[in-house]
N, C-alpha and C positions, 0 to 999 in steps of 0.2 A: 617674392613672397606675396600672396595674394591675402584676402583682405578678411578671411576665415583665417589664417593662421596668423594673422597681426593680432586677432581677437583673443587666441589662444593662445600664447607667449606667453613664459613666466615673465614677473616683475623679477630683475637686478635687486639687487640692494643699494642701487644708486637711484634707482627708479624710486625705490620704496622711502629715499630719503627725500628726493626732490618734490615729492610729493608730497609728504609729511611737512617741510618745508615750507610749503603753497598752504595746504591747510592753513599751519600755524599762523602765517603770516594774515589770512585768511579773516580768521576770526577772534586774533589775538592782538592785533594789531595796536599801535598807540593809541587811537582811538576809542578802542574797547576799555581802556586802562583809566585814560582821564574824563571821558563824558561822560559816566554813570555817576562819578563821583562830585564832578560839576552840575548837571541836572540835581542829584541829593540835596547841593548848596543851595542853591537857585530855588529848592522847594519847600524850604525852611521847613516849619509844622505841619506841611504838608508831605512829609518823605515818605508814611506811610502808603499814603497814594500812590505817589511815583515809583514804590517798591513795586505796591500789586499792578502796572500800568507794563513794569519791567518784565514781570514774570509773565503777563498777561503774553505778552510781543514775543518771548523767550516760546513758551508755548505754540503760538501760532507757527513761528518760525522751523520750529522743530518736527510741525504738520507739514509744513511744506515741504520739507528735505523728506518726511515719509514720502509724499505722495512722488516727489521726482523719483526718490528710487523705486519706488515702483513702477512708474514709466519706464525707466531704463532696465530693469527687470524685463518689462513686456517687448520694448523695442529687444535688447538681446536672446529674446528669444525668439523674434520672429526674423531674426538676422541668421540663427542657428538655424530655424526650421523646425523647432518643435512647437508641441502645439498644447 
């Protein structure tokens, strides 16, 4: 199998799980669970803050998965050969 038709392979439904999986694990993780809510404590009357400081990070973070897929966009298609 050369390396054009790896690219072009449907996902299994075991693919689709293992990877779903990985995500989840990902960005759901225990830590995602207990240290927003610890930081909250920590920032007493100042939670406001640490909201807008969260969503601020949430944002930026969400720029960057834009911009990677669009690299991988670009790279895929200059792997395909189109233009």
């Amino acid at each position: 199998m050369n390396e054009i038709e790896k690219i072009e392979r449907d996902l299994s439904k075991k693919d689709y799980f293992v990877i779903s999986s990985m995500l989840f694990a990902l960005f759901f993780g225990a830590g995602n669970l207990i240290f927003p809510l610890h930081l909250g404590q920590l920032a007493g009357h100042n939670w406001l803050l640490a909201a807008v400081g969260f969503l601020i990070t949430v944002y930026y973070y969400l720029y960057f998965l834009y911009l990677l897929w669009l690299l991988c966009m670009q790279m895929e298609s200059m792997i395909l050969g189109y233009r």
